[in-house]
C-alpha positions in Angstrom: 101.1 98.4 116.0 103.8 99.0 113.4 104.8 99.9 110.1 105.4 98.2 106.7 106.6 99.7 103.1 104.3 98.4 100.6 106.8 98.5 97.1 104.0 98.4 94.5 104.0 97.6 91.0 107.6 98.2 90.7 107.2 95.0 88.0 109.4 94.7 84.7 106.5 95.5 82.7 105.5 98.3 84.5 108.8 99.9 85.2 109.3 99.7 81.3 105.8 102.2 81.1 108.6 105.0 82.6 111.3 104.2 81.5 113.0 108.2 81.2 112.5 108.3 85.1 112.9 104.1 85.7 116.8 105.1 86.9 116.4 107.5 89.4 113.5 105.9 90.6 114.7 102.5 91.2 117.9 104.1 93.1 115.3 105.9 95.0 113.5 102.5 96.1 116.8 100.9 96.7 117.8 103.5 99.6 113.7 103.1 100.6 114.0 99.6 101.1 117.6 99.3 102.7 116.6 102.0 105.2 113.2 99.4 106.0 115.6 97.0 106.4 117.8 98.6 108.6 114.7 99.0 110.9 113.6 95.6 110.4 110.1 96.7 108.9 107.8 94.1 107.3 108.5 94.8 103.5 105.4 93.7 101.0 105.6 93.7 97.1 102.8 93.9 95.4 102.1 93.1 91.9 99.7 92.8 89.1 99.0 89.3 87.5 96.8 87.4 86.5 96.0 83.3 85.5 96.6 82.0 82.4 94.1 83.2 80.3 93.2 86.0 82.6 90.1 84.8 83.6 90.0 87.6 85.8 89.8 90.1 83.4 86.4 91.3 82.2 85.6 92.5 79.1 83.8 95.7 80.2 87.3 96.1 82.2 88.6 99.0 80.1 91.9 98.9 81.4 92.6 95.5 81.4 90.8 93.9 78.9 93.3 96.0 76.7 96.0 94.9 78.8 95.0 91.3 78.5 95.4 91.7 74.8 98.2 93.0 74.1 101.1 91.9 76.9 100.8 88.4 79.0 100.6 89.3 82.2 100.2 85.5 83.9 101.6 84.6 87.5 104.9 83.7 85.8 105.6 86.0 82.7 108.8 88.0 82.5 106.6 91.0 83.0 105.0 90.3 86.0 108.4 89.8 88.1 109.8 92.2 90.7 112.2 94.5 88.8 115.8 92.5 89.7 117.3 95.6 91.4 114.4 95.7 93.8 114.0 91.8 94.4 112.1 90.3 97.5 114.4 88.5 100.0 113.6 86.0 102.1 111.0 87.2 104.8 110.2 89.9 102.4 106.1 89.0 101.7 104.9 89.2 97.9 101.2 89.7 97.2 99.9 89.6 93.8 96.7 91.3 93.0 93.6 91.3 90.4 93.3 94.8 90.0 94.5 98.6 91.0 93.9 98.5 94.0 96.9 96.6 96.3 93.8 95.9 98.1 91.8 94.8 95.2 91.7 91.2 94.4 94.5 90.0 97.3 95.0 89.2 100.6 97.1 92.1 101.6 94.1 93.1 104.3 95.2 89.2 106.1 98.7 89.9 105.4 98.5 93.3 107.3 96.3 92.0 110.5 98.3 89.4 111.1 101.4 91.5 110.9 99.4 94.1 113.3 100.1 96.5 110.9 98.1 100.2 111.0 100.7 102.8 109.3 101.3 102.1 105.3 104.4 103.7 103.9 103.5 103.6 100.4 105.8 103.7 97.1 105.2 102.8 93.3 103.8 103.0 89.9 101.6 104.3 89.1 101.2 107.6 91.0 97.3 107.6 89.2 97.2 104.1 89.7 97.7 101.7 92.5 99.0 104.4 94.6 96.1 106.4 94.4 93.9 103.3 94.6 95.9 101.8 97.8 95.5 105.1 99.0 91.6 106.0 98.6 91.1 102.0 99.9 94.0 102.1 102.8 92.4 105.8 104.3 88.8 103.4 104.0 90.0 101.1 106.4 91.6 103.7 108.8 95.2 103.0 107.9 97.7 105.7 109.1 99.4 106.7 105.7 102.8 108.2 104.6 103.4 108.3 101.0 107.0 109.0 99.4 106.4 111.1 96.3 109.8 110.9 95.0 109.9 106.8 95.3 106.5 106.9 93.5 106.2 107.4 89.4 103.5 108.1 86.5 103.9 108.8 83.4 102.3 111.8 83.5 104.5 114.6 85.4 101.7 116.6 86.3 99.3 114.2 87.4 101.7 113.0 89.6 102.3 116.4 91.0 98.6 117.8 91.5 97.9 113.9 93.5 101.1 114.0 95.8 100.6 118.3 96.2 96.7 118.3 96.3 95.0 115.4 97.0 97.2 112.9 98.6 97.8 115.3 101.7 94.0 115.1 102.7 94.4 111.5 103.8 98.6 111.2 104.0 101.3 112.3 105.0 103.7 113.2 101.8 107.4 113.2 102.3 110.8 112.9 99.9 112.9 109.6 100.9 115.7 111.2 102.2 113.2 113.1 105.0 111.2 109.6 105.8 114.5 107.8 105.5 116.4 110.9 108.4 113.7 111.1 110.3 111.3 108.0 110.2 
């Protein structure tokens, strides 16, 4: 079994949402990703998107029923794309998703057995969001877990704080990059 870093949500449109901490955080991901490389580790994006129209999205889908009126968020808008700096290469795998969840609404689950992965590095935005979400539904289905508070973001400071301090640690293992990048 092996490892694979799961870059999540690290989308224009959602790096835009934090913005004051978009720099260090990208540069961050960039050493993240080169040291995954370096040890030839299976590399999957994940993003939110939707059809045109977002038929996906429910009404009584607080979250993204507002989000499906206000910002196009098809397959192929501007904000659905892999922030440049961070762009999939070739072999790199790119799994777009319905919901929070990385889980939710893809086919990262068939991506990951046939892989043979079982250990999740995880990184992205939103702290609240998809990586609690990924986490919750990864620790579900008995996935070892490392997550890398500093390459993860919300726009919340303190939220992001009390889930990588408090709650994250219950069912991961929380590191800095430069730790998981020394000593993973």
């Amino acid at each position: 079994m092996a490892q694979a870093l799961l870059v999540m949500d690290l989308q224009n449109g959602i790096v835009a949402r934090v913005a004051d901490q978009a720099e260090v955080l990208v540069g961050t991901l960039e050493r993240v990703i080169a040291a995954a490389r370096d040890r030839v580790m299976p590399i999957i994006y994940v993003r939110v998107a939707f059809r045109p129209g977002a038929p996906e999205v429910s009404d009584r889908n607080q979250g993204f029923s507002a989000l499906k009126k206000s910002v196009p968020m098809d397959e192929t808008s501007d904000a659905t794309q892999i922030y440049p700096r961070l762009a999939p290469r070739e072999g790199d795998v790119l799994v777009t998703k319905r919901r929070v969840s990385a889980f939710s609404g893809s086919d990262l689950d068939v991506v990951l057995r046939a892989l043979d992965i079982d250990h999740l590095v995880l990184t992205g935005i939103s702290t609240s969001g998809v990586v609690l979400s990924t986490t919750r539904q990864a620790a579900d289905l008995d996935f070892r877990l490392t997550i890398l508070a500093d390459a993860c973001a919300d726009a919340d400071p303190e939220v992001h704080r009390v889930l990588t301090e408090k709650v994250f640690p219950r069912q991961a293992t929380v590191m800095n990059a430069n730790d998981w990048i020394a000593n993973s």
